[in-house]
N, C-alpha and C positions, 0 to 999 in steps of 0.2 A: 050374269051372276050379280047378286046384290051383295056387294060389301059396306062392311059397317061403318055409317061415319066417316066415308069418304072427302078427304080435302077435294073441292073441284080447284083449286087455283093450279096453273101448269107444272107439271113435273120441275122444271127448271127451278122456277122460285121457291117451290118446297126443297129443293137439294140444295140451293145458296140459303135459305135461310135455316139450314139443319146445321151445315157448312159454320157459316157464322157466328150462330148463337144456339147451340143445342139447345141447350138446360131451359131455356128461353122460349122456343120453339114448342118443345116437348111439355111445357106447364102449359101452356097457351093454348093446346090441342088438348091435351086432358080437362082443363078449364071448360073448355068449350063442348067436347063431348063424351068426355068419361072416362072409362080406365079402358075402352077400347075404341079405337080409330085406325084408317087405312090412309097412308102416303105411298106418295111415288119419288123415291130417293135415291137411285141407284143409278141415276145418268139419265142420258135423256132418251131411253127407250124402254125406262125403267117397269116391272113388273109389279102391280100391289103389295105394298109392304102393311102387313096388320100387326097393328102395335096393344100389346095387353098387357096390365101393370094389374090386375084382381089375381089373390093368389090361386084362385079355382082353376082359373085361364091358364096361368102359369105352369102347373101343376099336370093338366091336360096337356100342355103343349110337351113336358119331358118326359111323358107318359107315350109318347109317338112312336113307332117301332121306327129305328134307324128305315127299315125296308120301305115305309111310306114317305121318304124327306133326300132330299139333296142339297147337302151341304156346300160341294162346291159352287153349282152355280148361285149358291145364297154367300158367298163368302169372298166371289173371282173378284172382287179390286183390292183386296189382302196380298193376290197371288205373287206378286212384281216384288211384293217387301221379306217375303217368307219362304217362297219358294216351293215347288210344287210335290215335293215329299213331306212339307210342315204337316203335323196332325192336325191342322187346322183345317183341310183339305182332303185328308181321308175318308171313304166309307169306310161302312162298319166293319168288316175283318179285318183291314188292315189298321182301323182306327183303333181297334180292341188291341191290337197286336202292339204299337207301337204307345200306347196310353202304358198297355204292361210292361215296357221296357222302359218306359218312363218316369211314372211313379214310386217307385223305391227309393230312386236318389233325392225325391223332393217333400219327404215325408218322413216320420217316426225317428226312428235313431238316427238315421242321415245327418239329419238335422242337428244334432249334437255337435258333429266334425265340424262343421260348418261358425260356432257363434262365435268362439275366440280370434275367428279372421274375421268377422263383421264389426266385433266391437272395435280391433284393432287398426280395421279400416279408420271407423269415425274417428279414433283420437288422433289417427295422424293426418288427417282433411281438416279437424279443429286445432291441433295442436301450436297454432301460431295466434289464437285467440287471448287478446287482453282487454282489462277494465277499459271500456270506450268503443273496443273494436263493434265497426258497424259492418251489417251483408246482409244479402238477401238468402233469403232460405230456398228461392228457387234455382239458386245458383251451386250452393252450397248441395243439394240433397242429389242431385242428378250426380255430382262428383264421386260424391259417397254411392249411389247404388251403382254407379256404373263399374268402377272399382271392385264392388263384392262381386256381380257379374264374371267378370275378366279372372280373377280371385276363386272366388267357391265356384262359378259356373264352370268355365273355360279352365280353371285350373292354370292359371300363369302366373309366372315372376315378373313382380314388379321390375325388377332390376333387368328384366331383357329385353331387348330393343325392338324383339317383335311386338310385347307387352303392350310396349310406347308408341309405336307406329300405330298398332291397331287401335290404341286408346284415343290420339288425335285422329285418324281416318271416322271411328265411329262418334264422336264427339262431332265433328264437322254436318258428316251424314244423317244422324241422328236431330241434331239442331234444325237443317233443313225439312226433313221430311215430318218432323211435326213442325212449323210454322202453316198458318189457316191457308195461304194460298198455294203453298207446297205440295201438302198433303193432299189438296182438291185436286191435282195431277191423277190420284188413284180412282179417284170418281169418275172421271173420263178418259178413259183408257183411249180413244183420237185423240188427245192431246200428248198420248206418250209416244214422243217422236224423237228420236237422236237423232239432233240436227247440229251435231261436232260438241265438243265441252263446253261451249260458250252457254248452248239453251242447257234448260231446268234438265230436262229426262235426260240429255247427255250427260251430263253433269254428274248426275245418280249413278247412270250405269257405269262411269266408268270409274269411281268411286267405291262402287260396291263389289265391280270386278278386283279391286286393289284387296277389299276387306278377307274376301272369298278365297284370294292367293297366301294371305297369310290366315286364315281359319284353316285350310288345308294342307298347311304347310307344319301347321303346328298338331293336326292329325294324324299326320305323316311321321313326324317325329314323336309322334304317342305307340305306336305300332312299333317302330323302329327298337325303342326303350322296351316298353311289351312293360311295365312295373306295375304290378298288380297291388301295391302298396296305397297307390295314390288314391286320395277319398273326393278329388271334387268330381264335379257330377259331369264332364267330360269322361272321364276316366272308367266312373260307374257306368256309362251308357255304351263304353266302349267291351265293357267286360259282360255286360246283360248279355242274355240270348231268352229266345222265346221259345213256343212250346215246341219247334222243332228244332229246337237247340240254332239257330240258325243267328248271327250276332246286327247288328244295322250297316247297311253301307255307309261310305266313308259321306255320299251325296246327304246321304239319312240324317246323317252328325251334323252335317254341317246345316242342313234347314232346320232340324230342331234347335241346334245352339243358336239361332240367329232369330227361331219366334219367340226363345227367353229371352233374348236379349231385349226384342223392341214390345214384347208385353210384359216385361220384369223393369226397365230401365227407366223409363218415362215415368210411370203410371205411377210405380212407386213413391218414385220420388215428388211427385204431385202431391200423392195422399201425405208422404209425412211430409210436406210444405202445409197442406191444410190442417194436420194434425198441432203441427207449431203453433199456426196462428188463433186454432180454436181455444187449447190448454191456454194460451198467453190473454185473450181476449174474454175468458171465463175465472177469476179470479178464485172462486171457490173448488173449481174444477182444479186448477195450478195447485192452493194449496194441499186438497185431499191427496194430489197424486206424490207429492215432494214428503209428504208426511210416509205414505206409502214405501217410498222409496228410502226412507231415509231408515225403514227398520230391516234393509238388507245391510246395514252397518260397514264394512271396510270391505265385504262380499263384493265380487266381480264376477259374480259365479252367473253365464248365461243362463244356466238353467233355473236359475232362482229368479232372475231377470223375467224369463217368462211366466214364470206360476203366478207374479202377481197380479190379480185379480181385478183391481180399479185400472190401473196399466193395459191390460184386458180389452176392459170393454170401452173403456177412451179410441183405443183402435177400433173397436167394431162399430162406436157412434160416428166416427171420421168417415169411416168407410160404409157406414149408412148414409150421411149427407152428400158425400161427394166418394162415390163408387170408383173401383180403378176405372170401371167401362162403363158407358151410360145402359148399354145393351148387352146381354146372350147373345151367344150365336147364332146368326138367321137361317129359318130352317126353312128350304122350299120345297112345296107341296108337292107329290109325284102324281097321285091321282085325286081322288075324294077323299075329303075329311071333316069331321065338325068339332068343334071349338066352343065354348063357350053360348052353345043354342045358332052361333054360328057355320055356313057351311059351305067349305071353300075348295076351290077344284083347282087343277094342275097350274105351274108356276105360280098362284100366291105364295108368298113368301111371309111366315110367322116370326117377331120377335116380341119372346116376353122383355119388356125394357126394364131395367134395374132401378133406373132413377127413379122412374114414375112409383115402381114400388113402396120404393124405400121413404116415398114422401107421400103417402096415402093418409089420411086423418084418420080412416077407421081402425088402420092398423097403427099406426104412431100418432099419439096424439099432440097437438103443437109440434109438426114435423119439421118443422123450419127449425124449430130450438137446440141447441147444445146440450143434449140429458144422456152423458153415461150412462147414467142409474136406470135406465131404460134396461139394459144388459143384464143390471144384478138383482132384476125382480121379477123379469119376465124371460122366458127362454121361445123364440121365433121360429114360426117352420122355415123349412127350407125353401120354400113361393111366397113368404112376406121379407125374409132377409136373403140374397143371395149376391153380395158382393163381388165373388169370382164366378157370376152364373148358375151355373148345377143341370143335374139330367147326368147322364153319357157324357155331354160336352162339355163340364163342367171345367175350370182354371188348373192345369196338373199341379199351377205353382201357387196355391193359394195357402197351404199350409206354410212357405219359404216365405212367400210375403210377409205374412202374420208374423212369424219368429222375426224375421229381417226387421220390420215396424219398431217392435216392443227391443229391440237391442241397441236400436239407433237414437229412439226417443231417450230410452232409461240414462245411457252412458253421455249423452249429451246432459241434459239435466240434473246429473251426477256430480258436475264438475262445472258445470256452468250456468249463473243464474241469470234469465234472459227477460229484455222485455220487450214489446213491439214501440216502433220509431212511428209510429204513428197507429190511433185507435179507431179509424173509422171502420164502417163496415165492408169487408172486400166481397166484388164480387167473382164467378168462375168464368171462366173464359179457355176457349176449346185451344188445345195443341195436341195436335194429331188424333188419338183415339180415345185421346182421354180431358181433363178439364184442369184447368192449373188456377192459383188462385189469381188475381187481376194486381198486379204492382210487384209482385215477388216474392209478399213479405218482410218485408226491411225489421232487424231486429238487429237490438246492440248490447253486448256484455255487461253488464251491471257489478258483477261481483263476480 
């Protein structure tokens, strides 16, 4: 089979250097031969990965009938962190089945229940903030969404000690497995060896066996209680049933609450670190938005919060330069198929890339630049802009993010006028699935 644009250098150094430096990598290859190229990235027995950033590509690749693709074998170094009921992992019946038990709690009115605990998160994670106080924003924003998580996801009280345990256990956990050498444990599954607590994979496992006893514990006592009163989205997932009325096993609940957790958690909080520093670092961008802001007047009203418009599409140009994921979910080939004039047989493995997209010149022009106003004069299909992916497998919490973004930005900025501790240019650098900005962010209270 002739594939296109094949890297010849060895599997290995194509997966340390994806490893290292995505964003870096992934220019470097497009550079070099366009919006489609083939690597070998998935360990060292790796199967052809074709990478395509043209939205025609894109567009054909979610146009694939689930019956021609398999997701799991395009997806098994996930499996260790999510768990082998996550929908990340599902075929299509079950994946249809468990997307519709899903979706309701992370979309449309839902999402109303949800903003008054979000904003009330952020002012009590800033509320010790004074004239001079300095911190980094990448320290600061993981606090905050981990909190809403635990909050609107998990549905827990702050004030109980399971709360608290699980908040330091996943704080610890979390921390580790997005660090660059940490996370390369999932790439070579031979390296994942419990060899007592001392090694790395011990460490995890027996760390996530601790999270697991109290996730189920607090399921346990969801059942127990039976209150159908409760709106966070534990509670909604617990109450869904599907088309044969049939409700999630408690196994179910808990891999799903734990793939929000590590694709809601990090990622987020990444974007509104990079969100900070773009607003802070675009002066006319800062003022348009604080003007914006300031004619929601003594309002604390979330939903006002989100209607605004400039507010908007500042999140959506954040989330065009530095995406929650660099990539869609990888789809592998079951038989024959063609793509883009190209034509690719069993185990290649398809990923439309995000990043490459979102930084195409023909579609964005000056893609590298800071332009809002890209959002309020043009409207993008869904294969030139797709920040939580799209197809079938598209992000179920991509609408939560968005609301979560625009509540945490507004209500900081509301009450707080900030600048960056230093102006240079930062750049992105990988932890775990996602890209954070390089230093942290360092900003200090002005007024």
């Amino acid at each position: 089979m002739n594939l296109p644009n094949e890297l010849r250098t060895p599997a290995l150094l194509q997966t340390l250097q994806l490893i290292a430096n995505p964003t870096k990598f992934l220019e470097t290859c497009a550079a070099k031969y366009g919006d489609t190229f083939t690597l070998r990235v998935l360990g060292l027995n790796s199967p052809p990965i074709v990478f395509f950033s043209h939205p025609q590509a894109i567009s054909d690749c979610f146009a694939i009938s689930e019956k021609e693709l398999d997701f799991q074998k395009a997806t098994h170094v996930f499996k260790p962190l999510f768990g082998e009921n996550s929908i990340v992992f599902q075929k299509a019946r079950s994946h249809n089945r468990q997307r519709q038990l899903l979706l309701p709690p992370m979309h449309g009115a839902s999402l109303q229940n949800y903003g008054e605990v979000i904003c009330q998160i952020t002012k009590s994670v800033t509320k010790n903030w004074q004239v001079g106080t300095k911190f980094f924003m990448q320290q600061v924003m993981p606090d905050i969404t981990l909190q809403i998580i635990l909050q609107v996801v998990f549905g827990m009280n702050p004030r109980d000690e399971r709360y608290q345990q699980l908040k330091v256990l996943l704080s610890s956990l979390l921390d580790d497995v997005t660090k660059p050498w940490y996370s390369s444990l999932f790439f070579f599954p031979s390296l994942q060896q419990d060899l007592g607590a001392w090694s790395p994979w011990g460490s995890y496992q027996i760390r996530q066996q601790k999270i697991d006893q109290l996730i189920y514990a607090e399921i346990h006592e969801r059942h127990k209680i039976n209150d159908n009163t409760h709106t966070d989205i534990l509670n909604l997932l617990m109450l869904a049933r599907d088309d044969n009325d049939q409700a999630m096993t408690d196994t179910e609940l808990r891999d799903q609450l734990v793939s929000l957790l590590l694709l809601g958690y990090e990622t987020t909080a990444a974007v509104l670190s990079w969100a900070f520093y773009l607003i802070h670092s675009h002066p006319k961008v800062k003022s348009r938005l604080m003007q914006e802001l300031d004619t929601l007047g003594n309002s604390t009203n979330p939903e006002a919060i989100t209607q605004l418009s400039y507010l908007t599409s500042i999140c959506q140009e954040t989330l065009r330069i530095y995406p929650i994921a660099l990539i869609c979910t990888p789809r592998m080939v079951k038989n024959k198929l063609e793509i883009a004039g190209n034509k690719f047989t069993s185990g290649t493995v398809l990923v439309p890339c995000i990043y490459l997209a979102h930084h195409r010149a023909e579609t964005y022009p000056e893609p590298d630049k800071f332009q809002p106003e890209r959002f309020s004069i043009q409207k993008f299909s869904p294969y030139e802009y797709l920040p939580f992916g799209g197809g079938y497998r598209g992000c179920i919490g991509a609408a939560f993010a968005m609301y979560e973004m625009k509540l945490v930005i507004a209500t900081i900025l509301s009450k707080f006028q900030l600048e960056l501790v230093e102006h240079h240019s930062v750049k992105p650098v990988r932890r775990g699935i996602t890209i954070i900005p390089h230093g942290g962010v360092q900003m200090v209270v002005t007024k």
